[in-house]
C-alpha positions as CSV (number, residue, x, y, z in Angstrom):
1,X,-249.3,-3.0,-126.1
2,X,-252.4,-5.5,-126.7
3,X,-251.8,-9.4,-125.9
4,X,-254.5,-12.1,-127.0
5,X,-256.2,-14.0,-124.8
6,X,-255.3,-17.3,-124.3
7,X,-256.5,-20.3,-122.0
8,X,-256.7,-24.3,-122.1
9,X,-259.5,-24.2,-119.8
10,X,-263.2,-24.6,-119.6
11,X,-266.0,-23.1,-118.3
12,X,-267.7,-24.6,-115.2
13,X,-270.2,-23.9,-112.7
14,X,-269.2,-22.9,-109.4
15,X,-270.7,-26.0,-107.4
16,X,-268.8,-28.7,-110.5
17,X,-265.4,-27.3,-110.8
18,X,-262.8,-28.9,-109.6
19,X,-261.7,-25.7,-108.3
20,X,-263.9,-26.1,-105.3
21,X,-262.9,-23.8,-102.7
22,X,-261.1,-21.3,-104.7
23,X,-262.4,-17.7,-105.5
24,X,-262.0,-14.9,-108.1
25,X,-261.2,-12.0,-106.7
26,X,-259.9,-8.0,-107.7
27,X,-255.7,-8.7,-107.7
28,X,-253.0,-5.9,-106.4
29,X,-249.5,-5.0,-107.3
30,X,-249.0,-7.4,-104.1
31,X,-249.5,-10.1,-106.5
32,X,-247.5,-8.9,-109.3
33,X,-244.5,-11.7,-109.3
34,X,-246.3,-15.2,-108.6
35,X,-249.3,-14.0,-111.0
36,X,-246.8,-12.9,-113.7
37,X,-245.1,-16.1,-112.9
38,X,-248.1,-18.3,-113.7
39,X,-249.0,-16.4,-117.1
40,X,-245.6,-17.0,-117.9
41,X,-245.7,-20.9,-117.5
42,X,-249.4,-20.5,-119.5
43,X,-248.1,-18.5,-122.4
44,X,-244.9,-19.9,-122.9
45,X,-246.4,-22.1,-126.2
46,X,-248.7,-18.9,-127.2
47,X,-248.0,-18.4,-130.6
48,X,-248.2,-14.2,-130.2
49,X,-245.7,-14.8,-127.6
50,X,-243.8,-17.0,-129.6
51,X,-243.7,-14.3,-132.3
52,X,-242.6,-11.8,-130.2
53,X,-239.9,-13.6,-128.3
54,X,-238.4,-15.6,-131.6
55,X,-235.8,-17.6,-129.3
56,X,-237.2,-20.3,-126.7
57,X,-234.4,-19.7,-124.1
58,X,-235.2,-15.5,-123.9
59,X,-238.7,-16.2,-124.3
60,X,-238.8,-18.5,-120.8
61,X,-236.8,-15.8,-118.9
62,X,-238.9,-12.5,-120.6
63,X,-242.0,-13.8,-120.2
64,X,-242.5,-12.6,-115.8
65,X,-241.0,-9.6,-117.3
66,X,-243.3,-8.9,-119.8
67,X,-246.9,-9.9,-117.7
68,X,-245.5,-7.9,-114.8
69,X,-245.4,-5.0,-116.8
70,X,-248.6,-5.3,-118.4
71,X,-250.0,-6.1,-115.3
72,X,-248.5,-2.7,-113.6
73,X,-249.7,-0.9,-116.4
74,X,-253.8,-2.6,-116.2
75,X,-253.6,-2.4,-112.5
76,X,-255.0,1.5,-112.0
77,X,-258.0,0.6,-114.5
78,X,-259.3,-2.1,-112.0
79,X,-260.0,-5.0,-114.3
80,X,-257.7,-7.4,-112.9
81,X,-258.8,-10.5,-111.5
82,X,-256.6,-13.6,-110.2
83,X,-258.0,-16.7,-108.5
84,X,-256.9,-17.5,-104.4
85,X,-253.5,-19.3,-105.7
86,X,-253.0,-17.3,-108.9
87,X,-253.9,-20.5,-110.9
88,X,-256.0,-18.5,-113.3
89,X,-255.9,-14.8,-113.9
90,X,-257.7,-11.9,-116.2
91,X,-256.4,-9.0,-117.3
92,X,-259.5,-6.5,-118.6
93,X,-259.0,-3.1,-120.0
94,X,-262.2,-0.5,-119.1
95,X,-264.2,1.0,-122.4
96,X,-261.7,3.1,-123.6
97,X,-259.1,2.4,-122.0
98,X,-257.8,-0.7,-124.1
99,X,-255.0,1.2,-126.2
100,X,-251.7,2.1,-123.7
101,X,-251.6,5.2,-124.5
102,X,-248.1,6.9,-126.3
103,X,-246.9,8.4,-123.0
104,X,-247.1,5.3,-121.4
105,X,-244.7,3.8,-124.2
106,X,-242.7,6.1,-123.3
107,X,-242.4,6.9,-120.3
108,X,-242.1,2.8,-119.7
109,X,-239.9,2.8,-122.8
110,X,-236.8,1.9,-120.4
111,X,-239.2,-1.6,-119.1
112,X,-240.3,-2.7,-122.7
113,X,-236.9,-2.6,-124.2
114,X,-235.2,-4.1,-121.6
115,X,-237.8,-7.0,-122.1
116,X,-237.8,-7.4,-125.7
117,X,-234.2,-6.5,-126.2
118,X,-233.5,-7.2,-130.0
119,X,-237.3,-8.0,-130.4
120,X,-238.8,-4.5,-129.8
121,X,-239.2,-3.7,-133.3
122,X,-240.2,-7.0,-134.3
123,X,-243.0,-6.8,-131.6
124,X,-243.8,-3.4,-131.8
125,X,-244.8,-3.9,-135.8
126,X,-247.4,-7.3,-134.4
127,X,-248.8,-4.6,-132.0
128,X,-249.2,-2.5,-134.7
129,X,-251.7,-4.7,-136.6
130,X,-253.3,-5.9,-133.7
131,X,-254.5,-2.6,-132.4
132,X,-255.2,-1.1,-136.1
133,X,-257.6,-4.2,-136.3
134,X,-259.4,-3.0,-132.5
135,X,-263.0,-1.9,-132.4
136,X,-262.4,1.7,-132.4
137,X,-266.8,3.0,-132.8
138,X,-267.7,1.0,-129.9
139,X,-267.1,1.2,-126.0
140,X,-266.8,-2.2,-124.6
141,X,-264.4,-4.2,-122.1
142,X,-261.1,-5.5,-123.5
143,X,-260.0,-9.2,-122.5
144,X,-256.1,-8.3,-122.7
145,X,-254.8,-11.1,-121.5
146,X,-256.6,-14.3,-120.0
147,X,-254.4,-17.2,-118.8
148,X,-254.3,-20.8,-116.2
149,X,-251.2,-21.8,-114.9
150,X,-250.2,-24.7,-116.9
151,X,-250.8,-27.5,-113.5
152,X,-254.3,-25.6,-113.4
153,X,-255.5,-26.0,-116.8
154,X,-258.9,-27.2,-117.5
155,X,-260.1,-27.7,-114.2
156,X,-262.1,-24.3,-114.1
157,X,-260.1,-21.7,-112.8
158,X,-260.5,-19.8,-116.0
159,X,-264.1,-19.9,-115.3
160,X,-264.1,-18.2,-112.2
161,X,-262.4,-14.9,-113.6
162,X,-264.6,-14.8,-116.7
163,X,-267.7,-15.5,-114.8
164,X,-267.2,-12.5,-112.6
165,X,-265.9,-10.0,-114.6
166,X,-269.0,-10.8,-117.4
167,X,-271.1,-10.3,-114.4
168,X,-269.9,-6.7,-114.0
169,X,-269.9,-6.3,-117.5
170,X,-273.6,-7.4,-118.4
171,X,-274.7,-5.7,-115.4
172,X,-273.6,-2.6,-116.8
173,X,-275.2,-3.7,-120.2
174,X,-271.7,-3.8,-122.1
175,X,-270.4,-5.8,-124.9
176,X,-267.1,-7.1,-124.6
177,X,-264.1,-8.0,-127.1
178,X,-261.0,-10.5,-127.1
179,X,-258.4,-12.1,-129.6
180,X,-258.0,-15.7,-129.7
181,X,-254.5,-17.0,-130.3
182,X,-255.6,-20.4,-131.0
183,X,-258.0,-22.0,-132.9
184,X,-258.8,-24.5,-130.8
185,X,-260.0,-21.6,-127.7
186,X,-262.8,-20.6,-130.2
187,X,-265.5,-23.2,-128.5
188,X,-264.2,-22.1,-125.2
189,X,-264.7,-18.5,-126.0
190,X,-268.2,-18.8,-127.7
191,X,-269.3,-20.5,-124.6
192,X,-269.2,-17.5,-122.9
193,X,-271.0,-15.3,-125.8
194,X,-268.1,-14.5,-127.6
195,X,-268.4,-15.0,-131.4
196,X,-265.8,-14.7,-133.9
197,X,-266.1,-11.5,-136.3
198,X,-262.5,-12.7,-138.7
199,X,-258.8,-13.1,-138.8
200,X,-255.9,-11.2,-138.9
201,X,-252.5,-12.3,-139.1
202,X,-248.9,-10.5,-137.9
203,X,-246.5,-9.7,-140.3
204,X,-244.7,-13.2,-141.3
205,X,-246.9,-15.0,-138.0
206,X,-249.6,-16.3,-136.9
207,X,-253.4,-16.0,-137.2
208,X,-255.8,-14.4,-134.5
209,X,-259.2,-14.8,-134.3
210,X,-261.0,-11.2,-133.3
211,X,-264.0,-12.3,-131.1
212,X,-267.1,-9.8,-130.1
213,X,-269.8,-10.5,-126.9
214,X,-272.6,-8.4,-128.0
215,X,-274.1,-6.3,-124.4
216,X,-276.5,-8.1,-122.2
């Protein structure tokens, strides 16, 4: 399963933000619920998640559901990262590692129905196009899922887990790769080296913008 990347945020420097005081650091499953709880309250007016959870009501209660899930499933690779209070977190898949495997669908078939209910096909075809449209000849890090708690929003949080992670990632001379749900995240995006490379859009929904940070 592939989510896009989503935040309201902007970047700012460490010693600016009005973050002060807070830090990015690796998360564990001990953080599961109250950082699946604040990508919740972030995504809940992303149009992917909109598409995939058609009803407003379902969509409010799935939504923990569904970012505790992917978050279980991330968590072994090591490319999560959530801020002191879980305003802001990043969910990164590892060269190679971006596509959840078949086995893992099923295996975890049980978790994704039981989250989607009547939406699972629905969802499953948007996945579909998503990953067919995924850099498959190059190995770089996968922004999954990148979100600020809705109270959080623009006052750098966002910044902190992008900052470090790119760290890691340039240090290792690595390009990168994300989808942007909205338009209006381009700017934010190409801040950090990100630059869009086209579209795609789900059947009967919305746009994405595919988005590629050349290595370092």
């Amino acid at each position: 399963m592939t989510d896009t990347a989503d935040t309201a945020d902007t970047p700012a420097r460490p010693d600016s933000s009005r973050a002060a005081g807070a830090v990015a650091r690796p998360a564990v499953w001990a953080d599961a619920d109250p950082l699946s709880e604040s990508l919740a309250r972030a995504f809940h007016d992303d149009p992917v998640m909109m598409f995939f959870f058609r009803d407003a009501r379902r969509r409010q209660a799935k939504l923990p559901r569904l970012f505790r899930l992917i978050f279980k499933l991330g968590l072994p690779h090591g490319g999560c990262l959530t801020t002191s209070g879980h305003e802001a977190t990043a969910l990164w898949r590892p060269p190679g590692k971006w596509e959840i495997p078949w086995w893992q669908y099923i295996t975890n078939a049980a978790g994704f129905i039981d989250v989607l209910g009547a939406d699972f096909p629905h969802a499953l075809g948007g996945m579909a196009v998503i990953e067919k449209n995924h850099p498959h000849d190059r190995p770089h890090w996968y922004l999954q899922v990148l979100g600020t708690d809705t109270a959080k929003q623009g006052k750098g949080y966002a910044s902190l887990v992008m900052r470090r992670q790119l760290a890691d990632i340039d240090a290792a001379h690595l390009p990168a790769y994300l989808e942007s749900s909205k338009e209006s995240n381009i700017p934010v995006y190409a801040s950090y080296g990100f630059e869009v490379t086209g579209t795609l859009t789900l059947p009967a929904g919305p746009t994405l913008w595919p988005m590629w940070r050349n290595a370092r």
